[in-house]
N, C-alpha and C positions, 0 to 999 in steps of 0.2 A: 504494500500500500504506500501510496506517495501522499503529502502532505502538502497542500499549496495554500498560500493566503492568497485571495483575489481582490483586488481593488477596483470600484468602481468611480470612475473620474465622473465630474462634472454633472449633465443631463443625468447621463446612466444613475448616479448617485439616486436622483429624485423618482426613479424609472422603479429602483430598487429598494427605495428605501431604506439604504445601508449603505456607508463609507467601504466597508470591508465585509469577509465574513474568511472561515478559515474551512477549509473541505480534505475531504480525504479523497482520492482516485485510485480505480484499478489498476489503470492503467494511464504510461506517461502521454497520453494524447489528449486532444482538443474531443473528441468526441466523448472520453470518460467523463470530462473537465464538463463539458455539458449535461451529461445525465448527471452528475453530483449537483451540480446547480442549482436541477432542475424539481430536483427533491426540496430544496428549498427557496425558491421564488414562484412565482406565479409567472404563466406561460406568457402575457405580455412582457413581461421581460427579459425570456429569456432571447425573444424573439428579437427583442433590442442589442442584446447583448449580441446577439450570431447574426445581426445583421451584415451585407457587403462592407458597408461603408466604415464598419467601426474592425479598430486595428488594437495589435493586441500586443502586449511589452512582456516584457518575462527577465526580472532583476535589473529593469531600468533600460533595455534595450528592446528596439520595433521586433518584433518575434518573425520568425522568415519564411513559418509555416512550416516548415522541416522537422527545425528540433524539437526532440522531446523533453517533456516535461522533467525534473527534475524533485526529489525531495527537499523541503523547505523554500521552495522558487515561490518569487511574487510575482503573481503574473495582474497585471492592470490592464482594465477593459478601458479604451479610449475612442471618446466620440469624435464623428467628423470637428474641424473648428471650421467656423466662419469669421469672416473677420471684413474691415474695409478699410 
């Protein structure tokens, strides 16, 4: 079992309800990392979270979709920005 703190930035934050929460996964991938989520948020969110647009950090670096997870990794969920 892997151990991830998940952060949720900005929007996502309101989306969730929660700055953070801590999860445990089978497995080091993006789809376990989902189904443990998924056990505690409601499906509008999660849906937020796994949307295209939103990118995803893992110990402070853009995540490249590749690597796996790791035990104790902070993975931060990051909305699009808009800005002008």
């Amino acid at each position: 079992m892997i151990g991830l703190k998940v952060l949720f930035l900005a929007r996502l934050r309101e989306l969730t309800g929660r700055a953070s929460v801590s999860v445990t996964v089978a497995e080091p991938g993006v789809d376990s990392l989902r189904a443990s989520l998924a056990a505690l948020l409601p499906a509008a969110a999660i849906d937020a979270l796994f949307a295209e647009n939103v990118r995803l950090a893992v110990n402070q670096q853009l995540w490249d979709g590749r690597t796996s997870f790791a035990d104790g990794d902070e993975i931060a969920f990051l909305p699009p920005v808009t800005g002008g």
